[in-house]
N, C-alpha and C positions, 0 to 999 in steps of 0.2 A: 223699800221693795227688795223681796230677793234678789241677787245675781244670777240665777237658777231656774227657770222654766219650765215646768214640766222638761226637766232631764237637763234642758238646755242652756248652755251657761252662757249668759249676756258677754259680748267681749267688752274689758274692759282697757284695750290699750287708750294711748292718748289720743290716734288717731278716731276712735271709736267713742271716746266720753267726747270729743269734741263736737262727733258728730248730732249727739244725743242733744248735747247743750245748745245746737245751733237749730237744727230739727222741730225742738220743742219751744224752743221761743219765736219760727219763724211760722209753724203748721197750726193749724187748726187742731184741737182734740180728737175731731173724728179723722183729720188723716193720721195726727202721731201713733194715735195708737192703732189704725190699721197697718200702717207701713211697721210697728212693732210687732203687730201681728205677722204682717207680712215674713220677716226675719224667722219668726218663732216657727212658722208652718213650711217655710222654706227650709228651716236647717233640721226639722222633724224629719225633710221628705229624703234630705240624703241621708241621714240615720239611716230611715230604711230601707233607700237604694242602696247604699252602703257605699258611697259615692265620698271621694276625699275632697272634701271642700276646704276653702280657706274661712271660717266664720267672721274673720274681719272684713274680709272683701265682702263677702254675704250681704253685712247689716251694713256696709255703707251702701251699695245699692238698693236694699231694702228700705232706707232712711230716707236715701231720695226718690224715690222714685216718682213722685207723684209731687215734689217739690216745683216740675214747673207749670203746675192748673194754681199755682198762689199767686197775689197779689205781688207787683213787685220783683217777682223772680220767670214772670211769663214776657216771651216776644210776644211781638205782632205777627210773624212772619215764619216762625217755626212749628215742628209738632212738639206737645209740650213735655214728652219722654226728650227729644233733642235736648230741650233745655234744662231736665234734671239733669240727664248724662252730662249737657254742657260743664252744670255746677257744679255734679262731683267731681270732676277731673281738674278744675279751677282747685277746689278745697282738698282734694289728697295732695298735690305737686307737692305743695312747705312740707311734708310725712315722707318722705325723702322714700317714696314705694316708686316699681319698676316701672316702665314703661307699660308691660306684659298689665300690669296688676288694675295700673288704671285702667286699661283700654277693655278689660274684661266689665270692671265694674261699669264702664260707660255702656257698653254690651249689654249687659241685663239693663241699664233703665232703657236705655235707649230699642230696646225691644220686646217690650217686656207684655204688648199688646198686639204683637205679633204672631198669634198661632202655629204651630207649625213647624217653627225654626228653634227657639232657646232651647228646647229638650236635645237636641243632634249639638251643642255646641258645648263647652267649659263647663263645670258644677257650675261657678259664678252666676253664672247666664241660666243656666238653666232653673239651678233653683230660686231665686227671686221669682221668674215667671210661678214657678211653682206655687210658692207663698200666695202670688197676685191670685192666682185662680181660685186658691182652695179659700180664701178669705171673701173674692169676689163673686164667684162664681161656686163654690162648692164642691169644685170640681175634687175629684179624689177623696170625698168627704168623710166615705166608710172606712177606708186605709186607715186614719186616725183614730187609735180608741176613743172612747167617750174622755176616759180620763186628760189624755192628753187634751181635747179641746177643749172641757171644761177650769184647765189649768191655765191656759193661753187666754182663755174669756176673762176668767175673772182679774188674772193680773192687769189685761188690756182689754175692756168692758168694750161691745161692740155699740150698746147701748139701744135706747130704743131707735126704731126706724132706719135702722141703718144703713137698710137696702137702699131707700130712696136717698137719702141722704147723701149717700156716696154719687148717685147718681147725680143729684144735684151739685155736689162740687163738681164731676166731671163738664158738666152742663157750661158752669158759670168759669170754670177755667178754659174753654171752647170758644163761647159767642162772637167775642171779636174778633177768631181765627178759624172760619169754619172751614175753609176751603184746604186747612190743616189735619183734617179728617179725613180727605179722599185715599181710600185705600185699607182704612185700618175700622178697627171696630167703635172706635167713638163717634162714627158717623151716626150709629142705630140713638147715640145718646143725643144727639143734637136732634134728630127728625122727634123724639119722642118729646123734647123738653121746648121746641122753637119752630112752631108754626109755620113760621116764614123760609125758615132751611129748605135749601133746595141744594139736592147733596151733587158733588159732579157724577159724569154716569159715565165707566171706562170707553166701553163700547161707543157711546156719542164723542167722548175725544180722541177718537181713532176715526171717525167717521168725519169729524171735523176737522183734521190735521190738514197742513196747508198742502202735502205730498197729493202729487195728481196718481190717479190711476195706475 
């Protein structure tokens, strides 16, 4: 496979093939290659912010992002953005990067389904979210010519059913931690995919707080 992406050139330090090598033996096809997507439409989007990103830091949180809805790499007790950010900041330390460098990258995973906020903070942070959107959601979808997507596609096939697909790993990386949803948008993935979910409701744990009147 090219190094080269529609424009985009894969990084290849050690920090970054390590990543790739770890990524692909630990993710599922349909996340490697969205989280590759992820990168590819992330570093398309500061191209044409014109936004000075770091591309290493980019694709390691584009790598994991979604590393902690896996088997194996998920708590009991965390959101599962916590537990990519947790990883990658375990797996850059030995890459002798700054303090500054991780905490950006645990930044974008670690909020990366937070609305609102990654666009106002670092390229890091911001663009990852970027990537998440326009691959999961569509968002900004026109911005990118045709060509640029259909380059991105074929190197990293989305394949069929993708939509659902994705949604079902979010689903199955969720069930055992549902109450790790309150607040964020994986909530809407659990009521859609789990019957039984009964999501917390802000307003009722303010009305239930143990504080009197």
């Amino acid at each position: 496979m090219s190094n080269s992406i529609a424009g985009i050139k894969i990084p290849d330090s050690a920090l970054a093939k390590a990543t790739t090598d770890y990524i692909r033996d630990v993710e599922s096809d349909l996340l490697y290659h969205h989280s590759r997507r992820v990168f590819l439409f992330g570093a398309l989007s500061g191209e044409r912010k014109q936004l000075a990103y770091d591309p290493e830091l980019l694709y390691v949180g584009a790598m994991f992002h979604d590393l902690g809805l896996v088997e194996g790499h998920r708590s009991d007790d965390e959101r599962f953005e916590v537990d990519g950010a947790n990883a990658a900041k375990a797996f850059m330390k030995p890459y002798g990067l700054s303090d500054d460098d991780i905490e950006q990258v645990w930044l974008s995973i670690a909020l990366h389904t937070t609305p609102g906020v990654p666009q106002h903070l670092r390229p890091t942070v911001a663009l990852v979210t970027a990537g998440v959107e326009m691959d999961v959601l569509g968002m900004d979808y026109a911005a990118f010519p045709s060509a640029q997507r259909e380059a991105v596609v074929h190197a990293h096939p989305r394949g069929e059913g993708f939509k659902e697909c994705i949604i079902c790993a979010f689903a199955d990386g969720l069930r055992h931690r549902p109450l790790t949803t309150f607040g964020n948008v994986k909530t809407d993935v659990l009521k859609d995919k789990d019957a039984s979910f009964k999501p917390m409701n802000f307003v009722e744990v303010i009305r239930r707080s143990p504080w009197a009147e």
